[in-house]
N, C-alpha and C positions, 0 to 999 in steps of 0.2 A: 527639625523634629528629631528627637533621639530616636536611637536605633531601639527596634524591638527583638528581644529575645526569640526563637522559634524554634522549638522541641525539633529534637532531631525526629528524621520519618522513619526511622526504625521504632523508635522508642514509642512515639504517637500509634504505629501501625499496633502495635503492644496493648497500650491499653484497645483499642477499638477490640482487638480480638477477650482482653480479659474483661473486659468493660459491660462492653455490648455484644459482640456477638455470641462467644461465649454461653452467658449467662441466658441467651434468648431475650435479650433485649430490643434486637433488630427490629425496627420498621419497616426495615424491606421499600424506603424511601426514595432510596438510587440515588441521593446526594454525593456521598463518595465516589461512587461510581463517573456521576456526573462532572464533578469536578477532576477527579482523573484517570478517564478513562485509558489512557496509555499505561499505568501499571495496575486498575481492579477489573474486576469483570465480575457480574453475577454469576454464581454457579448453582445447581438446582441442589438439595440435600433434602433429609430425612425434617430439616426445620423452613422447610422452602428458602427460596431466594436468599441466597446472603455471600455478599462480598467475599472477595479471594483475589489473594496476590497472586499477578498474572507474567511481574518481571521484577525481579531486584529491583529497592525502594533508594535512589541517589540523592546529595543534596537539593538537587531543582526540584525534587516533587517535595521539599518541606513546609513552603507556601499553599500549595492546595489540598496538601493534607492537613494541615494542623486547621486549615477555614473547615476542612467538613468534618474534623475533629470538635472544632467550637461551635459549628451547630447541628449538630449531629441530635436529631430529635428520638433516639435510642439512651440519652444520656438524660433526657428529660426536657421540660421543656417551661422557660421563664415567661410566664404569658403574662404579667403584670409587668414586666418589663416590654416585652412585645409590644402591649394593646397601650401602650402610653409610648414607646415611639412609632405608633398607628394615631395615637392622635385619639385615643378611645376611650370609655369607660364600657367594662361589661359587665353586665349581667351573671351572676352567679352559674345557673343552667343554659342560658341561651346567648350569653357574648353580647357583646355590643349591636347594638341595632336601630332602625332606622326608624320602623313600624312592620310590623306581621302581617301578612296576606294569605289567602287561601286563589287560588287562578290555576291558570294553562292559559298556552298559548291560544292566539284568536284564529289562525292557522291551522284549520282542520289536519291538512298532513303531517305537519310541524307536532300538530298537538298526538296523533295518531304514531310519530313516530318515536316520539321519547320515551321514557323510563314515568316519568312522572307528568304528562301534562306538556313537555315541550319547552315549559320554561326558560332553559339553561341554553336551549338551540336555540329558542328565539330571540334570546339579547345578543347572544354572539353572534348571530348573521345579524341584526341590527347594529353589532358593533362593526363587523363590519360594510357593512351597506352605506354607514353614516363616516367611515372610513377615520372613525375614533383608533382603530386598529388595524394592523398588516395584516395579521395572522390570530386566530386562533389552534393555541396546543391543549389536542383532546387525545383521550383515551380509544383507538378505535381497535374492537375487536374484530381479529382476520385481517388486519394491517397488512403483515407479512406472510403470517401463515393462517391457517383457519382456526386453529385451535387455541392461540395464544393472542392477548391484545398488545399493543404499542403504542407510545404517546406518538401523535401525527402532526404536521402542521395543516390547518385547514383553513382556505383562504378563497373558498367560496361556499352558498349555500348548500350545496350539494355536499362539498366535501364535510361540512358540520354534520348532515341529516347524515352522511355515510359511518357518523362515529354517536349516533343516536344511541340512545338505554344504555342501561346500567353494565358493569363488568364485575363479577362477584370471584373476582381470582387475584392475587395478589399479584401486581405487577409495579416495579420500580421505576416509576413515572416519569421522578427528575434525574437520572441517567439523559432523558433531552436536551439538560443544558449542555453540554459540549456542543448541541447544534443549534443553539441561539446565537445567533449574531445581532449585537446591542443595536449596530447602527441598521437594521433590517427592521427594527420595531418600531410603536411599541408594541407588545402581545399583551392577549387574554388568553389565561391559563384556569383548567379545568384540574382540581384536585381534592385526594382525600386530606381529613383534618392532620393526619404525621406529615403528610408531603407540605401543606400547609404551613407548618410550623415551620421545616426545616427553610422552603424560600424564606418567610419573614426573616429567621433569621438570618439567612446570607442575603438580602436587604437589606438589613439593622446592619451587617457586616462589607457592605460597600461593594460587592459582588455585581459588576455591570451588569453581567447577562440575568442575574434575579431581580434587578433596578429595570430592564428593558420593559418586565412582565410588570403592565400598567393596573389591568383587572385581575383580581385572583380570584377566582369560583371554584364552587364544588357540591358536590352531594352531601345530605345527611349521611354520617357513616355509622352502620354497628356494629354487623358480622361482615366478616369476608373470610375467604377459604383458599387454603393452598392449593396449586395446579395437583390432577389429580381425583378432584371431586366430581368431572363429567367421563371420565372415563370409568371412574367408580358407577355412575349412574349407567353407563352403557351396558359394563359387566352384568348388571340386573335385569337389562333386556336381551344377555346371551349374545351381546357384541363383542368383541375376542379384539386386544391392544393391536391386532392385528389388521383392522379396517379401520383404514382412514377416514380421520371427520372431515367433509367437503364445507360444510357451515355452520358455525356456535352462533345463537340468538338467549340472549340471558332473559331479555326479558321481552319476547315477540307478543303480535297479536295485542287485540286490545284489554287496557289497563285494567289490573295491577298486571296482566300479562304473562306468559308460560315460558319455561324453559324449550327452546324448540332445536336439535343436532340435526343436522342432515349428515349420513357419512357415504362415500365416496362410492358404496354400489346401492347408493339409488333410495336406500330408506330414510325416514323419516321419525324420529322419535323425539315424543311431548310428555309436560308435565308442567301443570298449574305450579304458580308459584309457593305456594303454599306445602304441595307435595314434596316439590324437590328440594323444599327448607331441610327435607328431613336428613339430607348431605352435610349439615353446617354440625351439628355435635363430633362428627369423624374424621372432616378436614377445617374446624378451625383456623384462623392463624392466629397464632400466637399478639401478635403486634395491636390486635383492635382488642385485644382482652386490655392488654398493658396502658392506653394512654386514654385518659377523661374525657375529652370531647368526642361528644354526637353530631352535634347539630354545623362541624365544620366551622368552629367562632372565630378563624384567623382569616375568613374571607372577606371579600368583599359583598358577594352574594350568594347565599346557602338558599338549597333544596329539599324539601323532604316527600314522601307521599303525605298525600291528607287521610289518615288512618280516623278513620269516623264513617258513622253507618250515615250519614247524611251524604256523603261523596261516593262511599263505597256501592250505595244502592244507583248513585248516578251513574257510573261508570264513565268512558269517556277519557279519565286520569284528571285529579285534581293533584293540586300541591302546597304544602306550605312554602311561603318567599318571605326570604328574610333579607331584606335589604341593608349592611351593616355601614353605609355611609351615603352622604346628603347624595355626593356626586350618584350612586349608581340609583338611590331614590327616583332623582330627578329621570333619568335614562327609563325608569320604569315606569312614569307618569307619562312622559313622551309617548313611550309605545301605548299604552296604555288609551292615549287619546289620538291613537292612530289606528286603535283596535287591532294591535299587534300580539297582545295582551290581554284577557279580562282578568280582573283581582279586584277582591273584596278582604275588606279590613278585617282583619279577628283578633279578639285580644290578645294578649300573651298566655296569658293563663289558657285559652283554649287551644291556643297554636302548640305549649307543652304537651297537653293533656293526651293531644293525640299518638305521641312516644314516650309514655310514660315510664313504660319497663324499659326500654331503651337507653332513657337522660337514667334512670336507677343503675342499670348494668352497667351504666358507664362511669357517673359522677358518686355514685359508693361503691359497687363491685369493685372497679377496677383498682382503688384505694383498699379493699382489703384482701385483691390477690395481690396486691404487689408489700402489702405487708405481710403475709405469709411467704411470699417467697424471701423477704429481708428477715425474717425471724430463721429462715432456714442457711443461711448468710451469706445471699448472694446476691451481688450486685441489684439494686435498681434503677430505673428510668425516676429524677428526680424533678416533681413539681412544687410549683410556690404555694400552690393551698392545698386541703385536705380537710374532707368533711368532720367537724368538731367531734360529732359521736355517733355513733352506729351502732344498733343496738344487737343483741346477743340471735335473736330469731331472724335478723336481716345476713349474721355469721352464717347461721344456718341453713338458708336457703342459698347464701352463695356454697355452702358446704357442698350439696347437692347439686349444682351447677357443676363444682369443681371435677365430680365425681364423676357426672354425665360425661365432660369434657377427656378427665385423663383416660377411661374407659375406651372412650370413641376413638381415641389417636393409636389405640393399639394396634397391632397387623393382624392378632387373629377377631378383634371386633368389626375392624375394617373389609376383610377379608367376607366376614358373615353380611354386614348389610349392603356390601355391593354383588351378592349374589341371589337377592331377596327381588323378585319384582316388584315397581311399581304398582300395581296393582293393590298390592296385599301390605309393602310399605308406606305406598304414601298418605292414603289415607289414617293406616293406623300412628303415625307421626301427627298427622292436623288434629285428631283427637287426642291424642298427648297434647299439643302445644297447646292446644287449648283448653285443655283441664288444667295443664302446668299453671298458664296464666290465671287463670282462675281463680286455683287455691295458695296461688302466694302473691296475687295482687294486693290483698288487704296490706301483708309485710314490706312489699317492695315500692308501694304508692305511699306509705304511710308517713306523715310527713317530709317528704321528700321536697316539696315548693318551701315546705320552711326553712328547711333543713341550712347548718350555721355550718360556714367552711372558716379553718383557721391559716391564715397568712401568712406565707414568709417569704419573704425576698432575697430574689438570689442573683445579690450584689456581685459577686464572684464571677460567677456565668456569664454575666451581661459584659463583665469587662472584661471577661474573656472572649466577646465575640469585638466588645470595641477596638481590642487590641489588635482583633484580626484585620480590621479597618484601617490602623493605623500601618500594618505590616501592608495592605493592598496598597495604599498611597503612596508608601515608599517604593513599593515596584513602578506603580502607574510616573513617578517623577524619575 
């Protein structure tokens, strides 16, 4: 095999900083990190989470840097190349998939303790129970400490039900792989759609420990919010950075579930989920504005709630399942007829319907903030499609959005609504959010299921992850 060229790791560390981090390109994915953890480290800033030289960059790190240089899902992300060495066709809005369900698990605890129904906990203790896998690596909040979450290895039922609901904080998940060990698997891995991206491609790039992880899952994703946003919430009930939080619950109690802090002398403070949305305009993150997918299309099996008054009056937690190959199909029918499972079929069109603003904030918002920030000239996160045309009042309401957003990241706006009770905010937030959605549904729905994306392939990219492949096999001989 000829030898492969490889950017020196000065020069590579160069672009990441003018590239991506820089420009706020960051995913806050932890791939860099992950891959080498002996010279990056996450450091907290003013833009959350983002890599930092932690020791002068030598020849030996020019292999695992230039791998999380070429799939570095801050640079963009080739999903037509992806979803065809996945073995896939997808879907414009919803990715490849198997057939669409609406369920929860058959597991009253199981179903009582998830974010959505239980779903996601209920295949992964099936997976392992049926000992398809060693390990599942989950997200579990108060891992280490109580305020902040960490990916965990979880290798029994208990330890999955310990990393149950949701985490609405950004946290740099595949920083884990320095602790996969290939021959310890295989694992099932729990992630958002950028972390998503980034293992497929260090898959596509020959990367053992992202080859170990058999099953890849995740949650629908839309908003998430930098560290920051519960302690802003505390400041409103007159808690001072000064009292320790003893326990963060995102999404406790039963479904769609409340934000519930316990801190360290003794109190207790709640908020319906709906109230404490009212946190997501002021700590944003940056990274779920920037990249298209909702619904999680590089997994194996995506989550969502089931947003419809038919679920919502039942309470309980229902979910969409989107099952995006035969294999994990099959695995759903099994539990299914084990009654580990209930699920009922819904079409596609109603399985959208129920994230409507959502698949819109994402599959054209995100296309026309990132073309405003390239008309301003600076770098973007590059994908292979892009919706054909967007119309001029579709500009307008992301206009409005934009507004909402740079507004809220300010220090003296920031400052004003985490000193505002609950009480007096939260609800007056649910009646904005719900007149917002109201009066720009007609725009934001409005052909949206037709709507034509234009194609382009990114020949380059791919063979620059092939090449990464070719430089691992040269180490691995």
């Amino acid at each position: 095999m000829s030898k492969v060229n490889i950017t020196a790791p000065a020069e590579t560390w160069a672009q990441f900083e003018q590239q991506v981090i820089k420009p706020g390109n960051c995913m806050h994915c932890g791939l860099c990190v992950g891959v080498l953890p002996e010279k990056l480290a996450f450091a907290e800033t003013p833009q959350g989470l983002l890599p930092q030289l932690t020791k002068q960059l030598d020849d030996a790190d020019a292999e695992a840097l230039n791998t999380a240089w070429a799939c570095c899902p801050g640079r963009g992300v080739p999903y037509h190349h992806v979803n065809e060495f996945l073995g896939r066709t997808a879907h414009p809005l919803l990715g490849a998939f198997e057939e669409t369900y609406v369920g929860h698990s058959g597991n009253k605890t199981v179903r009582e303790r998830g974010a959505s129904g239980g779903i996601l906990s209920s295949v992964l203790i099936h997976l392992l129970e049926t000992k398809r896998v060693t390990a599942a690596i989950v997200l579990q909040q108060g891992a280490h400490t109580p305020e902040q979450a960490a990916p965990v290895f979880a290798r029994t039922a208990d330890e999955v039900l310990a990393a149950a609901q949701s985490v609405y904080a950004v946290t740099p998940t595949l920083t884990v792989l320095e602790q996969i060990d290939p021959a310890a698997g295989p694992y099932a891995m729990v992630v958002l759609p950028e972390q998503a991206a980034a293992l497929r491609m260090l898959q596509a790039a020959g990367d053992p420990r992202a080859l170990a992880i058999k099953y890849v899952f995740g949650p629908y994703a839309g908003t998430n919010m930098y560290h920051g946003s519960v302690r802003g919430f505390l400041r409103g009930q007159g808690v001072g950075n000064d009292v320790a939080i003893s326990k963060l619950q995102w999404r406790a109690g039963e479904w769609p579930g409340y934000l519930q802090v316990d801190t360290a002398d003794g109190r207790t403070f709640k908020a319906e989920k709906f109230y404490y949305n009212y946190l997501i305009p002021f700590f944003i993150s940056r990274n779920c504005q920037i990249i298209p997918d909702f619904t999680n299309e590089l997994t194996d099996l995506s989550v969502g709630d089931a947003w419809a008054p038919t679920y919502e009056k039942q309470r309980g937690g229902h979910a969409v399942v989107v099952p995006r190959t035969a294999e994990v199909q099959s695995i759903l029918q099994e539990m299914v007829e084990q009654e580990k499972l209930v699920l009922n079929a819904v079409s596609v069109e109603k399985a959208l319907s129920m994230h409507g603003h959502m698949l819109d904030f994402k599959k054209r918002g995100a296309f026309i903030r990132l073309g405003w920030q390239k008309a301003a000239g600076k770098p973007v996160p590059q994908y292979d499609y892009a919706p054909a045309d967007v119309g001029l009042m579709r500009k307008v309401v992301e206009g409005v959005l934009w507004l909402i957003f740079t507004t809220g990241r300010q220090p003296w706006a920031r400052w004003i609504i985490t000193r505002l009770p609950l009480s007096i905010v939260g609800p007056t937030f649910n009646g904005l959010r719900l007149s917002w959605k109201k009066l720009s549904k007609p725009t934001k729905r409005k052909g949206l299921a037709e709507v034509a994306f234009t194609q382009t392939f990114m020949d380059e990219r791919w063979q620059e992850i092939a090449q990464t492949e070719s430089t691992q096999e040269q180490a691995r001989a």
